[in-house]
C-alpha positions in Angstrom: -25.2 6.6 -19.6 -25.5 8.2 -16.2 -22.0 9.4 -16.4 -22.3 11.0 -19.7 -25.8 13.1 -18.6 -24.2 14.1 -15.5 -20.8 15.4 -17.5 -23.5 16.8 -20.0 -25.4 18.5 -17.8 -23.9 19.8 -14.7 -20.0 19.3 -16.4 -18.4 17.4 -13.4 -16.7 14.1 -13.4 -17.4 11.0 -11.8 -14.4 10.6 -9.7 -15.3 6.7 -7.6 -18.5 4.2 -8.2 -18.8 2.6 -4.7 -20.7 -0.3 -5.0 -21.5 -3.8 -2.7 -19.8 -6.8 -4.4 -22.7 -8.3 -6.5 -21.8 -9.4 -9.6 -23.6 -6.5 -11.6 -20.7 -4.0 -10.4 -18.0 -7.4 -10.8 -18.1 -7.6 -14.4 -15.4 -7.0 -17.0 -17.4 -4.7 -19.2 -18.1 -2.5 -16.5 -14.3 -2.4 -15.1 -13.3 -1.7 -19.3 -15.8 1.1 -18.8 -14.4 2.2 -15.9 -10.9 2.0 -16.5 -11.7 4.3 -20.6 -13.6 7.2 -18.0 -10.8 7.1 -15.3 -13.3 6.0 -12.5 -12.2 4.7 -9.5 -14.2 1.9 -8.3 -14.3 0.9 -4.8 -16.4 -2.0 -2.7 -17.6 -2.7 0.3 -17.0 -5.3 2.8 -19.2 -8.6 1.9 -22.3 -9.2 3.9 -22.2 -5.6 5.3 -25.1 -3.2 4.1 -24.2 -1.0 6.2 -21.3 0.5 4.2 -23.8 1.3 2.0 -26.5 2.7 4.1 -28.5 5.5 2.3 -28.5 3.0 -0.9 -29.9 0.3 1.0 -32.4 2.6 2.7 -33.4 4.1 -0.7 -33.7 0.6 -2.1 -36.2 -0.4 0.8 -37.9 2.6 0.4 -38.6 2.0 -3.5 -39.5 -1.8 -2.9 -41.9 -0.4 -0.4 -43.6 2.1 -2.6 -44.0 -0.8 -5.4 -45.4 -3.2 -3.2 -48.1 -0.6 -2.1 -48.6 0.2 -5.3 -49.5 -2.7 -6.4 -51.3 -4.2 -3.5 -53.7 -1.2 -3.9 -54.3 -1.2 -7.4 -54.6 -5.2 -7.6 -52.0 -5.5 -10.5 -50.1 -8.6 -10.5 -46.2 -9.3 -10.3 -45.3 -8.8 -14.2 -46.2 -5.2 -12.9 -43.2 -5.0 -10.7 -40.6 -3.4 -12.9 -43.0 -0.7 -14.2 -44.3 -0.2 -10.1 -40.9 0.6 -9.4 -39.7 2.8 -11.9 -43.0 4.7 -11.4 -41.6 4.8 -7.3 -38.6 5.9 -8.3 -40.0 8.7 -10.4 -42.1 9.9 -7.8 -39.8 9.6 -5.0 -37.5 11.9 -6.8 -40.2 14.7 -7.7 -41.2 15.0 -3.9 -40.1 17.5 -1.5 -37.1 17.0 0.3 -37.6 17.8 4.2 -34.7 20.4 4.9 -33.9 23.4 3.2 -33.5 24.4 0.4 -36.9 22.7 0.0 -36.4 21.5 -3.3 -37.0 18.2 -4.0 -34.2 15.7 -5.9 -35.0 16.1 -9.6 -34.6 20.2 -8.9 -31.4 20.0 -7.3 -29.7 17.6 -10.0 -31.5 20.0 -12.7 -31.8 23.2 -11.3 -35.8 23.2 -12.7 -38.7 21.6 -12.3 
């Protein structure tokens, strides 16, 4: 899980999950889970994206990326899952803007 690789590799903790209210973070598994790894979870307000800002932008971004992807190359919808996962990929292989000029997959894994 994510929260094993990042104890794994970089040996920190996962102190909170804040997540909107949808029932994919609302679920007893994943408070049983939660509660065994001492992780805090925390919500935002209902209806308010906001709170959650740079997911929601990253989101957008992804769904963008897809789209183009495969508007260009012609591929139909049962493409959509692969289209983002391959916008994912690349989003976090690019440069990021400010110093130290590293892009997101470096800074998690101190390599390329």
């Amino acid at each position: 899980t994510f929260l094993t690789g990042i104890d794994n590799q970089l040996s920190l903790k996962v102190k909170v999950i804040q997540s909107d209210n949808g029932t994919e973070f609302k679920n007893s598994d994943l408070y049983q889970f939660c509660g065994l790894k001492g992780v805090k979870r925390e919500f935002s307000v209902p209806r308010t994206p906001q709170q959650n800002g740079v997911a929601e932008r990253k989101n957008r971004t992804l769904i963008e990326a897809a789209r183009t992807m495969l508007a260009d190359s012609l591929l139909p919808i049962p493409f959509w899952a692969k289209a983002v996962n391959t916008a994912c990929y690349v989003q976090n292989r690019v440069l990021v803007t400010k110093p130290p000029n590293k892009t997101p997959y470096e800074l998690l894994h101190g390599h390329t």
